[in-house]
PDB file as gemmi writes it, atoms N, CA and C in Angstrom:
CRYST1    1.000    1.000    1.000  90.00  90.00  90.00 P 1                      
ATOM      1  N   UNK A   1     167.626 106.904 130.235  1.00  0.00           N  
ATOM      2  CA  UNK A   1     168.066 106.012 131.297  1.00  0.00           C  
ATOM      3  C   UNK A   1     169.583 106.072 131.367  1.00  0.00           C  
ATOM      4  N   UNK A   2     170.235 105.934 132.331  1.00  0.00           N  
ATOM      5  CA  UNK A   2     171.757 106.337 132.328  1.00  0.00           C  
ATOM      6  C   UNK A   2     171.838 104.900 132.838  1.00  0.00           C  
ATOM      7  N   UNK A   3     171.574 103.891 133.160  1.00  0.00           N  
ATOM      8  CA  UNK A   3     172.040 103.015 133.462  1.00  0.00           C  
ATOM      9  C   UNK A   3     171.027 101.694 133.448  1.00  0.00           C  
ATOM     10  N   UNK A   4     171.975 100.303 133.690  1.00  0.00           N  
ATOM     11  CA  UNK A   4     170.684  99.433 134.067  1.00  0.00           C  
ATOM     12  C   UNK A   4     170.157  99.783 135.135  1.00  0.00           C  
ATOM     13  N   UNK A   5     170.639  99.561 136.008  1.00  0.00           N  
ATOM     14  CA  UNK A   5     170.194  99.824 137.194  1.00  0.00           C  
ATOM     15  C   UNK A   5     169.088 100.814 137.287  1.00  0.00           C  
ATOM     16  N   UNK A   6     169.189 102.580 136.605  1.00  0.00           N  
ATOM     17  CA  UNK A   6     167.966 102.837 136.796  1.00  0.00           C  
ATOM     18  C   UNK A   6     166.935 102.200 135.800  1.00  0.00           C  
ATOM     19  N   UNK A   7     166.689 101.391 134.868  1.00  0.00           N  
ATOM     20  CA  UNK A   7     165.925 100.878 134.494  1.00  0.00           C  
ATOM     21  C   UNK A   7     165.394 100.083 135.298  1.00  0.00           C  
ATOM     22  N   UNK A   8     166.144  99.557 136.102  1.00  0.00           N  
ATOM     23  CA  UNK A   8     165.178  98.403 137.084  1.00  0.00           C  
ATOM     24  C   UNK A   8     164.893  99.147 138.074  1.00  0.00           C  
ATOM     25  N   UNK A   9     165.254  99.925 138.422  1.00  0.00           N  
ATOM     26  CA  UNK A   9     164.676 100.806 139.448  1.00  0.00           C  
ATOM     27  C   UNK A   9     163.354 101.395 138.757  1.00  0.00           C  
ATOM     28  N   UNK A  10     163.030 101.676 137.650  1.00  0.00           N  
ATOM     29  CA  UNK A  10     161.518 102.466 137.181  1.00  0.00           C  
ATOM     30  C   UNK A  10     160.857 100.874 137.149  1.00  0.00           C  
ATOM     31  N   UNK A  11     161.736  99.793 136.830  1.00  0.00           N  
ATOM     32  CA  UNK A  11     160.549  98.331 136.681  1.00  0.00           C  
ATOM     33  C   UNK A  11     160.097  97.797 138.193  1.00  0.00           C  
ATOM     34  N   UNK A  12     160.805  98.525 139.209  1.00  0.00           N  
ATOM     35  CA  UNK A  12     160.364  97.537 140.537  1.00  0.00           C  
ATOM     36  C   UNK A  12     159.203  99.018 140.665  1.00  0.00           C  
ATOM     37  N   UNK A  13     159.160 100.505 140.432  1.00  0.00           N  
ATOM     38  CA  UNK A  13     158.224 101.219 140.489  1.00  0.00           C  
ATOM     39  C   UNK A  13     156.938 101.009 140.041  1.00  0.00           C  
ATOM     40  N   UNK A  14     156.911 100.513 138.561  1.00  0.00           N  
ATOM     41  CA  UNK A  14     155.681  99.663 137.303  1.00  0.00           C  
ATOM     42  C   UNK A  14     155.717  98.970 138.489  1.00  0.00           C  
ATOM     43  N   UNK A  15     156.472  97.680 138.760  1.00  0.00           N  
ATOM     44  CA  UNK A  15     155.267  96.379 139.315  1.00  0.00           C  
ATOM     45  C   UNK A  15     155.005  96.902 141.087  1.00  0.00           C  
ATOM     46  N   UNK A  16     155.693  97.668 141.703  1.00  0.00           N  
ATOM     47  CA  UNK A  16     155.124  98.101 142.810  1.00  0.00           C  
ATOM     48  C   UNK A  16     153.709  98.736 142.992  1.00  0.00           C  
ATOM     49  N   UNK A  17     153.390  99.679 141.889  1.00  0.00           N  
ATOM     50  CA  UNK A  17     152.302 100.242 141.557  1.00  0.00           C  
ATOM     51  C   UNK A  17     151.091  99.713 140.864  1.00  0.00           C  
ATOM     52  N   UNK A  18     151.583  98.471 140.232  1.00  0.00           N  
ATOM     53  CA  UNK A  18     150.705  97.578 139.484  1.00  0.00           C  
ATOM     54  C   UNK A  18     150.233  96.829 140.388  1.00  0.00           C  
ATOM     55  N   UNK A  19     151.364  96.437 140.987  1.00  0.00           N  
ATOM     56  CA  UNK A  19     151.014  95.290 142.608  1.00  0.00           C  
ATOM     57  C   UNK A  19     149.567  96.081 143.434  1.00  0.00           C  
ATOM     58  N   UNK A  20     150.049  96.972 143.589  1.00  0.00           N  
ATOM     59  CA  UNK A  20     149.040  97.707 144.540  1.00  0.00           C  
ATOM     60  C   UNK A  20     147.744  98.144 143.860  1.00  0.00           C  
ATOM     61  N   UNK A  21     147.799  98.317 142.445  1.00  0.00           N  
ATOM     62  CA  UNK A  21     146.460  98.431 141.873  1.00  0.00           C  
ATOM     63  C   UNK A  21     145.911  96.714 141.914  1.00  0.00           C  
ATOM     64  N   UNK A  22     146.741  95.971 141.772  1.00  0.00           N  
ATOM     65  CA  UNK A  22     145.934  94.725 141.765  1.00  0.00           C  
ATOM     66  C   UNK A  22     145.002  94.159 143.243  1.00  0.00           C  
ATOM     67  N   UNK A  23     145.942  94.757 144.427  1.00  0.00           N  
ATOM     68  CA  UNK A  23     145.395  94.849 145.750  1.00  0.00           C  
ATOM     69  C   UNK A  23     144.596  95.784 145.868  1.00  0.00           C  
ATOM     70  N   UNK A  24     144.009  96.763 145.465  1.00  0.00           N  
ATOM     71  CA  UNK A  24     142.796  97.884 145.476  1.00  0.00           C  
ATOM     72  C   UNK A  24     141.670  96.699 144.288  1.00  0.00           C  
ATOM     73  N   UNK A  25     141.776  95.828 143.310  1.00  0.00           N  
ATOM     74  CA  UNK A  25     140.886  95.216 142.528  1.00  0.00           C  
ATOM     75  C   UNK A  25     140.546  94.278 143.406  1.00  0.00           C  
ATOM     76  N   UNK A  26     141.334  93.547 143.711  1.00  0.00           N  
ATOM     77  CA  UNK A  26     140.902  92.161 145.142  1.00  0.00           C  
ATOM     78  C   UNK A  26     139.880  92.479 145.925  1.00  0.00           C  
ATOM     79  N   UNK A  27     140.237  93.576 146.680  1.00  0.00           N  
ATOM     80  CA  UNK A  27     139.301  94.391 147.772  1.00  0.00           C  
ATOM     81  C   UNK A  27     138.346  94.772 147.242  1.00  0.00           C  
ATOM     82  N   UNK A  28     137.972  95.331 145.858  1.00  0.00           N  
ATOM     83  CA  UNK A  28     136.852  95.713 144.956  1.00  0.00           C  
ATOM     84  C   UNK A  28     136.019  94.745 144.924  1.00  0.00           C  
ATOM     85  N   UNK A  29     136.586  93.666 144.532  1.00  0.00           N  
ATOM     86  CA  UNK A  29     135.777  92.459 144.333  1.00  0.00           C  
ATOM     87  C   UNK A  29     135.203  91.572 145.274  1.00  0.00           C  
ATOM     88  N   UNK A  30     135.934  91.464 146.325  1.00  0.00           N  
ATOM     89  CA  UNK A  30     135.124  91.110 147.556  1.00  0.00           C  
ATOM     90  C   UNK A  30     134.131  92.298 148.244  1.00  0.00           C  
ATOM     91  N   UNK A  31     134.489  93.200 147.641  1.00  0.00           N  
ATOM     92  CA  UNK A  31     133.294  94.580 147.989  1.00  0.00           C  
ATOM     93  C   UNK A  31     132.113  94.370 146.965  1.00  0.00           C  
ATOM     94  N   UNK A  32     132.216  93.854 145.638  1.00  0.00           N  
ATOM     95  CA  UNK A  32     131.154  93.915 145.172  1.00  0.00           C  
ATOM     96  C   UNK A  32     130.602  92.630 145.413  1.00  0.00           C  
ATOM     97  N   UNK A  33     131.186  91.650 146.001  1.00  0.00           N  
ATOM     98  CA  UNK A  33     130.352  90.836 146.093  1.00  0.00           C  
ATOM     99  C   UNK A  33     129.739  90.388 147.605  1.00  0.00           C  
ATOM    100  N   UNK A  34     129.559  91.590 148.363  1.00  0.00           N  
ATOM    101  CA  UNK A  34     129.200  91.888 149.594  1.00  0.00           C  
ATOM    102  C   UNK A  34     128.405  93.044 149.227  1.00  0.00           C  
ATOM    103  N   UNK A  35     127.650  93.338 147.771  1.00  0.00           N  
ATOM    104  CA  UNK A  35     127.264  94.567 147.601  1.00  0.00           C  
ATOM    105  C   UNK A  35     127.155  95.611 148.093  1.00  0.00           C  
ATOM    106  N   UNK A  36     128.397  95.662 148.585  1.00  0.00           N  
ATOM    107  CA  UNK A  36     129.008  97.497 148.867  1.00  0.00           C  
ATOM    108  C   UNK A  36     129.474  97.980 148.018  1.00  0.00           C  
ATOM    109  N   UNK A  37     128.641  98.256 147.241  1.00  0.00           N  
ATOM    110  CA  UNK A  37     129.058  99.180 145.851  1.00  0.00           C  
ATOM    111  C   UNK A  37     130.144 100.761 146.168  1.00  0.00           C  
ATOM    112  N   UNK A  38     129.471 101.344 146.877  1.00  0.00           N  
ATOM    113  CA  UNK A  38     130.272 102.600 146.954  1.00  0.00           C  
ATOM    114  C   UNK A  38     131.694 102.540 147.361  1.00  0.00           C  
ATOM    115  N   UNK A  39     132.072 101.632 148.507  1.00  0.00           N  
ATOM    116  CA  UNK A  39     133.175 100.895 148.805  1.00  0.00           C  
ATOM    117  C   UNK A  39     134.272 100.319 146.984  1.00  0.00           C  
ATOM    118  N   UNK A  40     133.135  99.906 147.211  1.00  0.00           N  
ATOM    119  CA  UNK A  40     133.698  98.473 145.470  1.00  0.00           C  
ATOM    120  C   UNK A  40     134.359  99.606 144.577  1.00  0.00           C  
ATOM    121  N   UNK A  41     133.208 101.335 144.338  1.00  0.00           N  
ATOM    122  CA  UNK A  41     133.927 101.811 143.336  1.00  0.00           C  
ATOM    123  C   UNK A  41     135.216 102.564 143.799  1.00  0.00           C  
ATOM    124  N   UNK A  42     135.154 102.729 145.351  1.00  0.00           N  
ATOM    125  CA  UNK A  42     136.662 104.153 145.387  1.00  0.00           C  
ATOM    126  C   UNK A  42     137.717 102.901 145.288  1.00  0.00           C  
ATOM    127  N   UNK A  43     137.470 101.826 145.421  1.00  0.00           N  
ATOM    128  CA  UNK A  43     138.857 100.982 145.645  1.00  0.00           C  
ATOM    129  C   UNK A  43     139.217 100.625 144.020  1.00  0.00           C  
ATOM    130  N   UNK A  44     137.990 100.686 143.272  1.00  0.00           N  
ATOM    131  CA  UNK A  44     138.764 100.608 141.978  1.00  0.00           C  
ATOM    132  C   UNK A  44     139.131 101.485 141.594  1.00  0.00           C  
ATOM    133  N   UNK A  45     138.984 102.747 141.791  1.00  0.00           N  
ATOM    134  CA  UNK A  45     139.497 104.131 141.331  1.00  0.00           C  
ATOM    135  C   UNK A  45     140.661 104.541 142.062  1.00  0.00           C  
ATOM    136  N   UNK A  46     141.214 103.825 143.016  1.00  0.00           N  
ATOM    137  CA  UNK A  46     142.114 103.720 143.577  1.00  0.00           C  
ATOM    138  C   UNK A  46     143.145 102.644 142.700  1.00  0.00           C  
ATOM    139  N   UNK A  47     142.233 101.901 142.488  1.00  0.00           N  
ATOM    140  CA  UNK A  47     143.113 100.849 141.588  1.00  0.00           C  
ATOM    141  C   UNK A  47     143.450 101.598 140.005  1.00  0.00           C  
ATOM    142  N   UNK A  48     142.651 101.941 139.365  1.00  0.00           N  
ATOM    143  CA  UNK A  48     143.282 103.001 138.268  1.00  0.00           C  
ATOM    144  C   UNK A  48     144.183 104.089 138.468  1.00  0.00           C  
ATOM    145  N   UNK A  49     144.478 104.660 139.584  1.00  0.00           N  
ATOM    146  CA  UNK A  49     145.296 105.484 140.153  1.00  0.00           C  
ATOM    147  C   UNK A  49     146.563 105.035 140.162  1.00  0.00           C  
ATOM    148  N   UNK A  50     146.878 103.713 140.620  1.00  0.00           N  
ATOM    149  CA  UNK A  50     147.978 102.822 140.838  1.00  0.00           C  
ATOM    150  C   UNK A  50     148.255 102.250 139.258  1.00  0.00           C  
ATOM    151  N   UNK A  51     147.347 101.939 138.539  1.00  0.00           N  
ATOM    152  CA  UNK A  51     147.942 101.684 137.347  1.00  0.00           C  
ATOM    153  C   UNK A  51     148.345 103.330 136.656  1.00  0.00           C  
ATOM    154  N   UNK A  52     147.780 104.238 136.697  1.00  0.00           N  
ATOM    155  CA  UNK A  52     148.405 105.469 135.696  1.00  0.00           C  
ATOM    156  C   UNK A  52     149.271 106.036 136.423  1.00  0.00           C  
ATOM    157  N   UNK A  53     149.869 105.732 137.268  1.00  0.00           N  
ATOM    158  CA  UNK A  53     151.277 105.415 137.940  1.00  0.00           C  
ATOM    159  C   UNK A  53     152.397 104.462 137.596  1.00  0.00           C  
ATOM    160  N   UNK A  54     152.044 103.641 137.412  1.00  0.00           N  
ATOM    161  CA  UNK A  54     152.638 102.276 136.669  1.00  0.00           C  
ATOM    162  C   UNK A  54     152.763 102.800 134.935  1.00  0.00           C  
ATOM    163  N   UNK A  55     151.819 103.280 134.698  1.00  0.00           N  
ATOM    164  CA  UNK A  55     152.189 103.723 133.381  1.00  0.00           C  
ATOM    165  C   UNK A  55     152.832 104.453 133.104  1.00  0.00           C  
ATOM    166  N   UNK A  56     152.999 105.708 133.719  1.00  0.00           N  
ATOM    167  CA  UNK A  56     153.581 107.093 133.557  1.00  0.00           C  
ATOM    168  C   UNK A  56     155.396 106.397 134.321  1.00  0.00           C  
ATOM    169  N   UNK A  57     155.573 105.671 135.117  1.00  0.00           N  
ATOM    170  CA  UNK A  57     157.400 105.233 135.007  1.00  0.00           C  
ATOM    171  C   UNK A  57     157.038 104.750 133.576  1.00  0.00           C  
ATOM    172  N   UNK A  58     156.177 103.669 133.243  1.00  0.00           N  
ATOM    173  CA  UNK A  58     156.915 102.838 131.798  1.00  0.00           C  
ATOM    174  C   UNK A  58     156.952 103.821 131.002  1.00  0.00           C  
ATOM    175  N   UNK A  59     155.955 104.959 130.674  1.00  0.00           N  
ATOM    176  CA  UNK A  59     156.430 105.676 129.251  1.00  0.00           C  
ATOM    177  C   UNK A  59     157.390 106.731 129.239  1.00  0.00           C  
ATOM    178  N   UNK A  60     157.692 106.777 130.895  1.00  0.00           N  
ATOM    179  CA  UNK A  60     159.162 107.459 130.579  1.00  0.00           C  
ATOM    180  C   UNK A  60     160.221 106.593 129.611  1.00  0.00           C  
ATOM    181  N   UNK A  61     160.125 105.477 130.286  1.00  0.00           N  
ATOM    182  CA  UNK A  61     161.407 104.700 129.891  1.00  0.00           C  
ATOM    183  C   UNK A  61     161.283 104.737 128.045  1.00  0.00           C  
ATOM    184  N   UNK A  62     160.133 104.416 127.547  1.00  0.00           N  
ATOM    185  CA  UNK A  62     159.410 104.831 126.495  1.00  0.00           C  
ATOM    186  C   UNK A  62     159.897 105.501 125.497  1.00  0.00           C  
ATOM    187  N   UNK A  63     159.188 106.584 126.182  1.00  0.00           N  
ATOM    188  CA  UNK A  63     159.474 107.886 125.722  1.00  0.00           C  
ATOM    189  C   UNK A  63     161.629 108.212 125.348  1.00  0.00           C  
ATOM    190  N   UNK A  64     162.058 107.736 126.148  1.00  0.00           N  
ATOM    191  CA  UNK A  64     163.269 107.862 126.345  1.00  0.00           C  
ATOM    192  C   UNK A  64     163.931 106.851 125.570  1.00  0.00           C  
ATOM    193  N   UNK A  65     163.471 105.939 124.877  1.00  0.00           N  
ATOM    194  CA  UNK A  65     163.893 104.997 123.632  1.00  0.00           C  
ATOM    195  C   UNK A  65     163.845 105.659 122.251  1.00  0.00           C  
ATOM    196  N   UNK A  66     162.273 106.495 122.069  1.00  0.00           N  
ATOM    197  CA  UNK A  66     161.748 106.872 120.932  1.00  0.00           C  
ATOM    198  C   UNK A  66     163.085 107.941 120.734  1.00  0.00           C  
ATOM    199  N   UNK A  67     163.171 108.838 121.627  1.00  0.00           N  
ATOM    200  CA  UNK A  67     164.083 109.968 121.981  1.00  0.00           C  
ATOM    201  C   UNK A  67     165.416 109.618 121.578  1.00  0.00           C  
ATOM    202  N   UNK A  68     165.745 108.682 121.392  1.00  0.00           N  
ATOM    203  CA  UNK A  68     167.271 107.975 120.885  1.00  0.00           C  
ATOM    204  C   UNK A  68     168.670 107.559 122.358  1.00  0.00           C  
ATOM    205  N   UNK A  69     167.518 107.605 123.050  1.00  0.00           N  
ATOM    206  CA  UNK A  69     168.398 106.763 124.603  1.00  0.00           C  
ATOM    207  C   UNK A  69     168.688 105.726 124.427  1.00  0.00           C  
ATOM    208  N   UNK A  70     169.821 105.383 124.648  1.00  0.00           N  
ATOM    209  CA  UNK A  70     170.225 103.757 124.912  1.00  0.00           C  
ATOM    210  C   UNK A  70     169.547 103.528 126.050  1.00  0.00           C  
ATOM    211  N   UNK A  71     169.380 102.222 125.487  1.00  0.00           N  
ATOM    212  CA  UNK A  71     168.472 101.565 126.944  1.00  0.00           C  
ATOM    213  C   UNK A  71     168.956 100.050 126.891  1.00  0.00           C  
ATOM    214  N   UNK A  72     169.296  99.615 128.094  1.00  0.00           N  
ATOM    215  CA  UNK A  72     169.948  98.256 127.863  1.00  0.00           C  
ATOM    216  C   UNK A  72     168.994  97.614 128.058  1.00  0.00           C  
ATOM    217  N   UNK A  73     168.811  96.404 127.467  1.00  0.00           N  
ATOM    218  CA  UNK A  73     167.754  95.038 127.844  1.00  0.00           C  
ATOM    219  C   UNK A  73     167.987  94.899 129.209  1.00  0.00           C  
ATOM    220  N   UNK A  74     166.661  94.424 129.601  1.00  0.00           N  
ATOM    221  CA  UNK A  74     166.060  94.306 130.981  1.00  0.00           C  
ATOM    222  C   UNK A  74     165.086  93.545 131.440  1.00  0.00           C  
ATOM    223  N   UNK A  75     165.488  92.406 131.393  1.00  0.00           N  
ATOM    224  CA  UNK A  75     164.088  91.015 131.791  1.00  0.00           C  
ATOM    225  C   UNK A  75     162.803  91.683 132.664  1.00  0.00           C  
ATOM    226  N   UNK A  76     163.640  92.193 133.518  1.00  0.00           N  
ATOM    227  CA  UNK A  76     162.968  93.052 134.857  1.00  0.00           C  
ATOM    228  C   UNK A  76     161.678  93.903 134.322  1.00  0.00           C  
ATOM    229  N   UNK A  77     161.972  95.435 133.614  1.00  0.00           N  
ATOM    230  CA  UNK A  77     161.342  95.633 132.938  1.00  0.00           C  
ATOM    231  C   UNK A  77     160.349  94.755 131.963  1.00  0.00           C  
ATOM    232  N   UNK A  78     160.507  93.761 131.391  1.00  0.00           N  
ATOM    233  CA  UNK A  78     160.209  93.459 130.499  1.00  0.00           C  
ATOM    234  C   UNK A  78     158.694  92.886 131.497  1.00  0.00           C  
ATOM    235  N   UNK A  79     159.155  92.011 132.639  1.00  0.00           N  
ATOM    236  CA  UNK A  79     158.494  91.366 133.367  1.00  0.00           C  
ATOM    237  C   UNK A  79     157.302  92.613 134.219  1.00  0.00           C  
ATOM    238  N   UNK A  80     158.002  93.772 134.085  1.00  0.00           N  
ATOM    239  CA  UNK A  80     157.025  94.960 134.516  1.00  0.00           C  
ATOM    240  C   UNK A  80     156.210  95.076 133.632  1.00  0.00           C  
ATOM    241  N   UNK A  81     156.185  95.027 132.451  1.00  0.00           N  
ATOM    242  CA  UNK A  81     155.271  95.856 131.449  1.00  0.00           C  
ATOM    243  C   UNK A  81     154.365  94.644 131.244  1.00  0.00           C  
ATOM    244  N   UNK A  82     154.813  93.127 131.375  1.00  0.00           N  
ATOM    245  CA  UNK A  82     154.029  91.918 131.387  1.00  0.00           C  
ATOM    246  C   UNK A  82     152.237  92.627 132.528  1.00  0.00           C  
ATOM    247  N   UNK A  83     153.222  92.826 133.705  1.00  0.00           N  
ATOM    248  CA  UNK A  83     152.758  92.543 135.579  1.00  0.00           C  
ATOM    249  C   UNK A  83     151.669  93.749 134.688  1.00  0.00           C  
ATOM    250  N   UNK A  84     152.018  95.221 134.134  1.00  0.00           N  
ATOM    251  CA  UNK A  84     151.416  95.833 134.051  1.00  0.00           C  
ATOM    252  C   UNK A  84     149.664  95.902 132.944  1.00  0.00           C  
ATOM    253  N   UNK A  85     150.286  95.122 132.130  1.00  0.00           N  
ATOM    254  CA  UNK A  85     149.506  94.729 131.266  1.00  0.00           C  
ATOM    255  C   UNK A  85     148.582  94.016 132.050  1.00  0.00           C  
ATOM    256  N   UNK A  86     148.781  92.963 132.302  1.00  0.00           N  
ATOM    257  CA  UNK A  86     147.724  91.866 133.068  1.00  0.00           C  
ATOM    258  C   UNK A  86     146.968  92.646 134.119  1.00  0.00           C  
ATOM    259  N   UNK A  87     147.494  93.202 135.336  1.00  0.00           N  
ATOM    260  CA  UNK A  87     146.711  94.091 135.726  1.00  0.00           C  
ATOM    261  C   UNK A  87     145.757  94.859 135.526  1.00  0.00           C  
ATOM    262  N   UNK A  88     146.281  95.708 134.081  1.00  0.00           N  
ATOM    263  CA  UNK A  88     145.382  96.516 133.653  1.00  0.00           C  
ATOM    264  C   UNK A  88     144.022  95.744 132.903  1.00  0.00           C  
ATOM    265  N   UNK A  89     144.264  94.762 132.625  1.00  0.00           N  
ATOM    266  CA  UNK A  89     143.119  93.687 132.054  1.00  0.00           C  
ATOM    267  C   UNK A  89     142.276  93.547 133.122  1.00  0.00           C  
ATOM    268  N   UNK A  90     142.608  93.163 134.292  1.00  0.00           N  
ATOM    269  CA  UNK A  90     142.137  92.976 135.680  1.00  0.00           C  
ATOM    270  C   UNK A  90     141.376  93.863 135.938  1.00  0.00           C  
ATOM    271  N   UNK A  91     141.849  95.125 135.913  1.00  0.00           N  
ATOM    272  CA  UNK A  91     140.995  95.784 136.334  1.00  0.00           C  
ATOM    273  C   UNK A  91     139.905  96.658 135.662  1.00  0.00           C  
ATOM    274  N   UNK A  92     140.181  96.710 134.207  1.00  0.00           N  
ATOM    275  CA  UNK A  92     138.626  96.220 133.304  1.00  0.00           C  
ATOM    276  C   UNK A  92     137.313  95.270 133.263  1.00  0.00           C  
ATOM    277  N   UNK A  93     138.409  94.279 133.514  1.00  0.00           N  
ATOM    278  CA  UNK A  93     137.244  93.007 133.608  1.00  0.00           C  
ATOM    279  C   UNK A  93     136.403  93.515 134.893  1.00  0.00           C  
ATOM    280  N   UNK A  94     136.828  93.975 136.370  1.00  0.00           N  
ATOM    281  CA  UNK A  94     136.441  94.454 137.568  1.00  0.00           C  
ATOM    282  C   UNK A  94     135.355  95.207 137.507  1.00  0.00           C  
ATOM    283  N   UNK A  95     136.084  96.517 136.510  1.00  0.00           N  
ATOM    284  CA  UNK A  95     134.859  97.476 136.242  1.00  0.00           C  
ATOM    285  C   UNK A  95     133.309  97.106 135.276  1.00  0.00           C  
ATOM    286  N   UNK A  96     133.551  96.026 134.520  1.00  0.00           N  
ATOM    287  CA  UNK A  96     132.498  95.370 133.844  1.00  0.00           C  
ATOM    288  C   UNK A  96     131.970  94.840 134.722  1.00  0.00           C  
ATOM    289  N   UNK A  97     132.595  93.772 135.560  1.00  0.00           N  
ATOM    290  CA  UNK A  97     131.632  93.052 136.509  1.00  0.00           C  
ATOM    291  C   UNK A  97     130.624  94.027 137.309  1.00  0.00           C  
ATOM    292  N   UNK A  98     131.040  95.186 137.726  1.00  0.00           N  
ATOM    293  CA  UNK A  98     130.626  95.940 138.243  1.00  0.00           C  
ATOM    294  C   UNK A  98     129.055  95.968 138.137  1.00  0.00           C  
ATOM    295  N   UNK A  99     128.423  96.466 136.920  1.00  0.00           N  
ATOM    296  CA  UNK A  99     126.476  95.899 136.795  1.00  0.00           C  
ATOM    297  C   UNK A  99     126.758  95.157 136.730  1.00  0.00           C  
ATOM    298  N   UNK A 100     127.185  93.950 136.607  1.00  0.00           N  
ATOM    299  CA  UNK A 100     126.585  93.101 136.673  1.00  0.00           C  
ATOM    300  C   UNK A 100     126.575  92.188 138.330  1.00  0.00           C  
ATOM    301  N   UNK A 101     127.158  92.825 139.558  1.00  0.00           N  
ATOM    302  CA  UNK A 101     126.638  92.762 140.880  1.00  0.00           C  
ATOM    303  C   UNK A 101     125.437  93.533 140.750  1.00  0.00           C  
ATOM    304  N   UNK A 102     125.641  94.469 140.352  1.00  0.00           N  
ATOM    305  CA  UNK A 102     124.323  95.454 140.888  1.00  0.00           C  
ATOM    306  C   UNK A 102     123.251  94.883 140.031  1.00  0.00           C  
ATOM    307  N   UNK A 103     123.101  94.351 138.714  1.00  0.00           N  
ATOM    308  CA  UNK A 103     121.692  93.518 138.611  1.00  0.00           C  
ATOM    309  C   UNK A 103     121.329  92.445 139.949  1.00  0.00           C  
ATOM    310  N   UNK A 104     122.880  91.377 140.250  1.00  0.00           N  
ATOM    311  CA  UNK A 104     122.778  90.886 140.673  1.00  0.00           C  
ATOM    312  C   UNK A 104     121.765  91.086 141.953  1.00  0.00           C  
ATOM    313  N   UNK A 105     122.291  92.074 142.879  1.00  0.00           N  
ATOM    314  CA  UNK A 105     121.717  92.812 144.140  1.00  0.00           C  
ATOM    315  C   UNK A 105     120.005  93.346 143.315  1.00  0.00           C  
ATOM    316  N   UNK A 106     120.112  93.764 142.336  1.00  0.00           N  
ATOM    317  CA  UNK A 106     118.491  94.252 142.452  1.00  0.00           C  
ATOM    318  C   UNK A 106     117.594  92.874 142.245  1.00  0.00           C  
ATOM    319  N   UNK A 107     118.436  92.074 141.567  1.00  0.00           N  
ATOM    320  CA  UNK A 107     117.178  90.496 141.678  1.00  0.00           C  
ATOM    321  C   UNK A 107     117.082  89.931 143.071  1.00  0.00           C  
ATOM    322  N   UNK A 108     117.708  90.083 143.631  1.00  0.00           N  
ATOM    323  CA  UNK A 108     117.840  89.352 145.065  1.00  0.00           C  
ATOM    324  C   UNK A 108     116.925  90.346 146.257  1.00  0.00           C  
ATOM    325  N   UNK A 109     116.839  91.675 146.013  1.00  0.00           N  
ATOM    326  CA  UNK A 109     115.963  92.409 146.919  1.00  0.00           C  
ATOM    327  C   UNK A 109     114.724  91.938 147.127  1.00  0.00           C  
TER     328      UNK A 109                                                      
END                                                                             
């Protein structure tokens, strides 16, 4: 990292990309619970897309600590890798719920 600044520039990338995987899980979830499954899964695989995006800026920055970069403290960041984390919980829990709409939908047929 050569500067703060680009550090917060890779943290507004993490939560831009996290943001948007969390908006592909929303849409998942009102898809599975309209049992449109096929819908439900590209939007979460869309949503994992957006997080291993979000991941790949943070482990630069990462990677570039281990490497012996100065890296200045950065709330920003810090608050990215939070946004990113939680997300990524999100959208586990999503993919679990997942059978369990589709039991849902086969008791109800």
């Amino acid at each position: 990292m050569e500067n703060k600044t680009d550090i917060n520039v890779v943290a507004m990338e993490v939560i831009l990309n996290a943001g948007n995987g969390r908006e592909n899980i929303d849409q998942s979830l009102e898809e599975m619970a309209l049992f449109h499954f096929d819908k439900a899964e590209e939007l979460l695989k869309k949503a994992e897309d957006d997080i291993v995006k979000a991941h790949i800026a943070q482990t630069k920055v990462i990677q570039g600590q281990v490497s012996g970069e100065e890296t200045e403290y950065s709330l920003l960041f810090i608050h990215a890798q939070d946004t990113i984390m939680t997300i990524n919980t999100e959208l586990r829990m999503a993919q679990k719920m997942m059978p369990v709409f589709k039991a849902l939908y086969e008791m109800n047929k």
